[in-house]
C-alpha positions in Angstrom: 24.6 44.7 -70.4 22.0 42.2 -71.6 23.1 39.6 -68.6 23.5 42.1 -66.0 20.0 43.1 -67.1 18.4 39.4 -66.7 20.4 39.2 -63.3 18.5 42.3 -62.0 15.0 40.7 -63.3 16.1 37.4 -61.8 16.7 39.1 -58.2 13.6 41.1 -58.3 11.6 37.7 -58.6 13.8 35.7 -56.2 13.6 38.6 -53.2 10.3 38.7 -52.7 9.6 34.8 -52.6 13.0 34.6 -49.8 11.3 37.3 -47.9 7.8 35.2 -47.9 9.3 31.9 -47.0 11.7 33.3 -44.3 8.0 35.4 -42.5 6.5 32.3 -42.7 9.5 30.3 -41.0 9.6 32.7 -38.7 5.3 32.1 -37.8 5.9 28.6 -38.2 8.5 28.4 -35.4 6.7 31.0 -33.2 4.0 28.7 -33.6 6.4 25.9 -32.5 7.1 27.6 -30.0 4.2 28.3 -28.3 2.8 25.0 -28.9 5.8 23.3 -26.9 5.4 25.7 -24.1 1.6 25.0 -23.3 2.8 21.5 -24.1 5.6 21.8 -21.2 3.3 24.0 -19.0 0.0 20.9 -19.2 3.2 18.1 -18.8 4.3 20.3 -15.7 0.4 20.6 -14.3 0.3 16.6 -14.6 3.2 16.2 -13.1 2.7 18.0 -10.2 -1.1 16.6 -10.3 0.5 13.2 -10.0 2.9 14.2 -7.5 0.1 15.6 -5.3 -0.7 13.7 -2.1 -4.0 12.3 -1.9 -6.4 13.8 0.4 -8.2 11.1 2.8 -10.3 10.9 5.6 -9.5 8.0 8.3 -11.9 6.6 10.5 -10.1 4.0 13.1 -12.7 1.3 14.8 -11.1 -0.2 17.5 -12.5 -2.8 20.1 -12.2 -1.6 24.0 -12.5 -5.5 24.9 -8.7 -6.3 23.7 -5.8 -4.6 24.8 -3.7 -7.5 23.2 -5.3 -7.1 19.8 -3.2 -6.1 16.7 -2.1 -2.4 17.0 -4.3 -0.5 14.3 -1.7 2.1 14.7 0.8 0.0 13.0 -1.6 0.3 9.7 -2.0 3.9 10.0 1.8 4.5 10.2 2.0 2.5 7.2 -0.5 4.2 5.3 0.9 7.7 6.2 4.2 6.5 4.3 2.3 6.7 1.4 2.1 10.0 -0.8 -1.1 10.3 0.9 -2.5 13.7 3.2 -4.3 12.4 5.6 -6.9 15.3 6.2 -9.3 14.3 9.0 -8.9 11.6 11.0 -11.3 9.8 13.7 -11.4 7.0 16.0 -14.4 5.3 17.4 -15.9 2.8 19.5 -16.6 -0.5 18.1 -19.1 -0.4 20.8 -20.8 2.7 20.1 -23.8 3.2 17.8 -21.6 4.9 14.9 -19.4 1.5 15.5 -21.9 -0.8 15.3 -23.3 1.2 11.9 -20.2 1.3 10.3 -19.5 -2.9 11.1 -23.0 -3.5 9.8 -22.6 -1.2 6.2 -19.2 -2.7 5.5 -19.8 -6.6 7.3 -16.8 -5.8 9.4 -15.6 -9.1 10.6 -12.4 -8.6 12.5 -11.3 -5.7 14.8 -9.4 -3.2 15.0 -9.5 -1.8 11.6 -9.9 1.4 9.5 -12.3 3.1 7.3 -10.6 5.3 4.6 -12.4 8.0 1.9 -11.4 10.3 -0.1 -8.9 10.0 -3.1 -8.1 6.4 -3.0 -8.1 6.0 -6.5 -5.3 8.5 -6.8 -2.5 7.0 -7.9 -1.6 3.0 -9.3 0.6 3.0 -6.5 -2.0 4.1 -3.8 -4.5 1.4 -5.4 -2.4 -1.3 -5.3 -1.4 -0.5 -1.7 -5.4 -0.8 -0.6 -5.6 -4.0 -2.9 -2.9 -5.6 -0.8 -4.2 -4.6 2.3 -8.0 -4.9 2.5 -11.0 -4.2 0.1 -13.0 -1.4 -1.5 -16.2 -1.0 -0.9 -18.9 1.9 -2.0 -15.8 4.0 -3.0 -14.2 3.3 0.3 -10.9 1.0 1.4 -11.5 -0.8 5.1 -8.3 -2.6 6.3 -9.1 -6.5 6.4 -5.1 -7.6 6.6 -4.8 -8.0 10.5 -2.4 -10.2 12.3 -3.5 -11.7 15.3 -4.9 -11.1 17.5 -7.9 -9.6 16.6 -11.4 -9.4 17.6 -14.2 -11.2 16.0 -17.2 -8.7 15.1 -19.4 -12.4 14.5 -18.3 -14.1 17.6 -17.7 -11.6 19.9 -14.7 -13.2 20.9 -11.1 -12.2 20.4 -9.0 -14.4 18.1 -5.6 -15.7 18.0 -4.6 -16.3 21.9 -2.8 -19.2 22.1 -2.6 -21.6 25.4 0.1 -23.9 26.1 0.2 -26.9 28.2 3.8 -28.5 28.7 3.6 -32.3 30.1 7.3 -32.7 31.8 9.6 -35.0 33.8 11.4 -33.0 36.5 13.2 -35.9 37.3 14.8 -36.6 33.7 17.2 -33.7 33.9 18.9 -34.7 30.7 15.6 -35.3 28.7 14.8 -32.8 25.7 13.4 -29.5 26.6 10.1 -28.5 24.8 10.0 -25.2 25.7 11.9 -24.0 22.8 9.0 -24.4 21.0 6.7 -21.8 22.8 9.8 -19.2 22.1 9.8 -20.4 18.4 6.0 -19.9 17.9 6.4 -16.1 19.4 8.9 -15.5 17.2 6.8 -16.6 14.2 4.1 -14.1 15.6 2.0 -16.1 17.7 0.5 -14.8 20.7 0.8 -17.2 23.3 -1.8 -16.1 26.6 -0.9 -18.4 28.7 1.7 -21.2 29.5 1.8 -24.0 32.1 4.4 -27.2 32.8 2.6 -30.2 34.3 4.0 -33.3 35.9 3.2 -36.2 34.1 2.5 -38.4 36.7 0.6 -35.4 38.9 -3.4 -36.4 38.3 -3.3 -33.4 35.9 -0.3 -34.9 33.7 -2.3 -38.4 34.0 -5.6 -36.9 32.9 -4.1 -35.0 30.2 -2.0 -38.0 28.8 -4.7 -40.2 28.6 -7.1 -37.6 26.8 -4.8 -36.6 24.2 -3.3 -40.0 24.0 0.3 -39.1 24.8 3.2 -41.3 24.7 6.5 -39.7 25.5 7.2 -37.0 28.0 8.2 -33.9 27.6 5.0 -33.5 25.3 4.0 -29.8 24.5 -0.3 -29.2 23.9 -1.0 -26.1 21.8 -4.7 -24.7 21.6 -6.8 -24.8 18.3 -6.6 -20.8 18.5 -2.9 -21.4 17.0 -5.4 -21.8 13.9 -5.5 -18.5 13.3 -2.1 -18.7 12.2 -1.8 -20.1 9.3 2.1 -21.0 8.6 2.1 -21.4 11.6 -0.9 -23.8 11.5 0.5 -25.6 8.3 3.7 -26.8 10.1 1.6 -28.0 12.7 0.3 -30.5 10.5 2.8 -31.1 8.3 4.8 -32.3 11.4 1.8 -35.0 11.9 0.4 -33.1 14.8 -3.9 -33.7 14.8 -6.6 -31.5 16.5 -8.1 -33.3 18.7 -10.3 -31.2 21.3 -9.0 -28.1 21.1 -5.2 -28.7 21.1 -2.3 -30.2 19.2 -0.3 -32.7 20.8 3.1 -32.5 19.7 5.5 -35.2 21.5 9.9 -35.2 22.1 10.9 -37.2 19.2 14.5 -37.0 20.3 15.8 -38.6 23.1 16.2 -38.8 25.7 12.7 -39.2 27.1 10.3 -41.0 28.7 8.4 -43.6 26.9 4.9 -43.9 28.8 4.4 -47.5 27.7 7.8 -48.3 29.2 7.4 -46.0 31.9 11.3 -45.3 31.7 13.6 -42.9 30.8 15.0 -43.9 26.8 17.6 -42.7 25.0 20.6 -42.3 27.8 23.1 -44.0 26.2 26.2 -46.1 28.7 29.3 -45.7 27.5 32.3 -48.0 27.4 36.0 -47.5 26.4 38.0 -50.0 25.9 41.9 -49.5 26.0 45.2 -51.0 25.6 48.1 -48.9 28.2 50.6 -50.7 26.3 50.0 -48.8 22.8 51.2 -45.4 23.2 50.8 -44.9 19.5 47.2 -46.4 19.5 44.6 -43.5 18.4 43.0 -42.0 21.0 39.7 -43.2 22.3 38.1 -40.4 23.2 37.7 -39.2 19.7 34.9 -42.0 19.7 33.1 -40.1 21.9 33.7 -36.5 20.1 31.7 -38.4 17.0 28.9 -39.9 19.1 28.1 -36.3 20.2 27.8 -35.1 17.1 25.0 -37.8 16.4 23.1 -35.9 19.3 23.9 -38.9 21.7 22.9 -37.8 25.8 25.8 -39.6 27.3 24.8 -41.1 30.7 27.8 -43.1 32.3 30.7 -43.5 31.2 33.9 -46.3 31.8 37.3 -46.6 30.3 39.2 -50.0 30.9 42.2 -51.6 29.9 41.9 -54.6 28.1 44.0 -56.2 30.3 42.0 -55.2 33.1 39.1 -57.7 35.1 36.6 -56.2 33.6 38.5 -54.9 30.0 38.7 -58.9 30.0 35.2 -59.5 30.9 33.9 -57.1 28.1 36.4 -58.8 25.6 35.2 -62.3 26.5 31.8 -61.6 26.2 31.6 -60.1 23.3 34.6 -61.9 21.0 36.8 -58.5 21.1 40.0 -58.5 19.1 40.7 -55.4 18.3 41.5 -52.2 20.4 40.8 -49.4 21.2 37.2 -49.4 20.8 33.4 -48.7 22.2 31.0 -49.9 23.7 27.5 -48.5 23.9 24.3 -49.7 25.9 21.3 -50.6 24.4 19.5 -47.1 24.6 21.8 -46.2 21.4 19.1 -47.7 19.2 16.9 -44.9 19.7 19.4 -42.5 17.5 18.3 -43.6 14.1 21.5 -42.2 12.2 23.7 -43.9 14.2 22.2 -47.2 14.0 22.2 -46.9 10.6 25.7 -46.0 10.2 26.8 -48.5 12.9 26.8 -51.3 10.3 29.8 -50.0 8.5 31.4 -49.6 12.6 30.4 -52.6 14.5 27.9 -55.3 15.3 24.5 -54.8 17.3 24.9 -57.8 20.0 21.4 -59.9 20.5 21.1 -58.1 23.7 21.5 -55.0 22.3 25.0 -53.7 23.1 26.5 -52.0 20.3 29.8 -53.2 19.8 32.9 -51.3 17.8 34.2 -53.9 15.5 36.7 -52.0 13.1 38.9 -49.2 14.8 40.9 -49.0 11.8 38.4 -46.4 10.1 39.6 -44.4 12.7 43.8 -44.6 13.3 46.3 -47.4 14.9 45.3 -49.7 16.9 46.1 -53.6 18.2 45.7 -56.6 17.1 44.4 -58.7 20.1 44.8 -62.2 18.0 48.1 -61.0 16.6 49.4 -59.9 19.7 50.8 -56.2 17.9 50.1 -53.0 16.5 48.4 -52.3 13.2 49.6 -49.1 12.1 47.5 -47.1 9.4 
């Protein structure tokens, strides 16, 4: 009786202090709970703030003096693909006397461009997009990145057309064509205005020769505006081409061509085959010539002889053959730098400049002229 009696005391001190701690669990999570959900509800207002487009206002300045000038509409589209909302936007005279403010507040150097206000501050994103693309100035972006052409506020002048002169020989049919070089500097970007091919020995071509001191033909001149382009402009000189007067001279410097101080055509290269009928097993020849075109060698005429033949003998005589088949190559082939250089491991360069096949074995089975039979390998 005495326990159950301590029991009931125990309870009556233990219920009330339960009831207490459970109330104040049950605040403490409402609390909880309502904390979270203004937490959730400011997270969902900033998330949505940061998702919000900014609102801008565009002004476009464009130049009525260059209708081959970079296309500021290429810049808008681009800035529209941002999470921007473009809200008003404007386009004005360059000319006009809102133009001519606006180019004097901001010190507007090159045209077309674009003025943009508002929220440009918006977003990281958005900033480093007008970082990349231009400046800020008093709270507003204008677009600075144009590709040429453009026109120069300073000057007056528009920037970035290129002029080519091409110095050819209409009579070297086989000589190098140049004219790659105009379609390689469009596709790099470059703007070329205008384009002409002069004779070399018309008294345009002779004027033009001696003022930029040109020594082979085809040469290509490129005007200074090519400057304006700066990759573009590197290559120029890292190829060794010079300014001089308002062009670079860039010159073939693969043959064939025509070498000014010579006044001949260089680097068509006379080809000789050498035989012997009797060897049916003998490699075949004319895998000389497969190689020699893949040193870049313009072949100009071409012989095959027998050995046996008048004038198979008369090339054998004169230059100590003993070995067959082989080739023969005029003296042009000196003007192909890798194949002179891997001649020596081939042949012999003659004193009058014939380059003679000495060692047919590198390539298959040939004959033995001293031996009188065929050396199989």
């Amino acid at each position: 009786m005495e326990n159950k009696k301590i029991e009931n005391n125990l309870l009556n001190r233990v219920v009330p202090i339960v009831l207490v701690l459970a109330a104040a669990l049950l605040i403490l999570n409402n609390f909880m709970l309502h904390e979270r959900g203004i937490k959730v509800t400011e997270a969902k207002v900033i998330l949505e703030e940061e998702l919000r487009p900014a609102e801008l206002e565009l002004v476009k300045i464009v130049s009525e003096n260059c209708d081959s000038c970079f296309d500021i509409e290429e810049a808008v589209k681009e800035l529209k693909n941002q999470n921007v909302n473009i809200k008003n936007e404007e386009t004005i005279s360059s000319g006009s006397s809102q133009g001519k403010e606006f180019i004097s507040k901001y010190n507007i150097k090159k045209l077309p461009t674009i003025i943009v206000s508002g929220e440009i501050d918006k977003s990281e994103q958005l900033v480093s997009y007008f970082e990349e693309k231009g400046e800020i100035q008093e709270g507003n972006f204008i677009f600075t990145s144009l590709i040429p052409p453009y026109f120069d506020a300073a000057s007056n002048q528009v920037k970035g057309l290129v002029s080519i002169k091409h110095i050819i020989d209409s009579s070297c049919e086989k000589c190098v064509d140049l004219t790659s070089i105009s379609s390689t500097l469009e596709e790099q970007g470059v703007f070329v205005q205008d384009e002409q091919f002069i004779e070399y020995n018309s008294k345009e071509g002779q004027e033009l020769i001696k003022k930029f001191g040109v020594k082979e033909v085809p040469a290509i001149l490129i005007s200074e505006e090519v400057d304006y382009y700066i990759d573009v402009k590197d290559a120029l000189i890292q190829s060794g081409a010079i300014n001089k007067e308002g062009f670079y001279a860039v010159h073939s410097t693969v043959p064939p061509y025509r070498d000014l101080l010579q006044n001949k055509i260089v680097g068509l290269v006379d080809v000789v085959y050498l035989t012997n009928n009797v060897c049916s097993v003998c490699y075949d020849v004319s895998v000389n010539r497969d190689i020699l075109l893949q040193f870049g060698l313009v072949l100009n005429n071409e012989n095959t002889y027998d050995i046996n033949s008048p004038e198979g003998k008369q090339f054998a005589q004169k230059y100590n053959v003993k070995k067959a088949p082989i080739i023969i190559l005029s003296p042009d082939a000196k003007y192909y730098s890798l194949l002179e250089q891997a001649w020596e491991s081939v042949g012999t360069i003659e004193s009058d400049g014939w380059f003679v096949m000495r060692n047919p074995e590198l390539i298959g089975t040939y004959w033995d002229l001293e031996e009188n039979k065929i050396v199989e390998i």
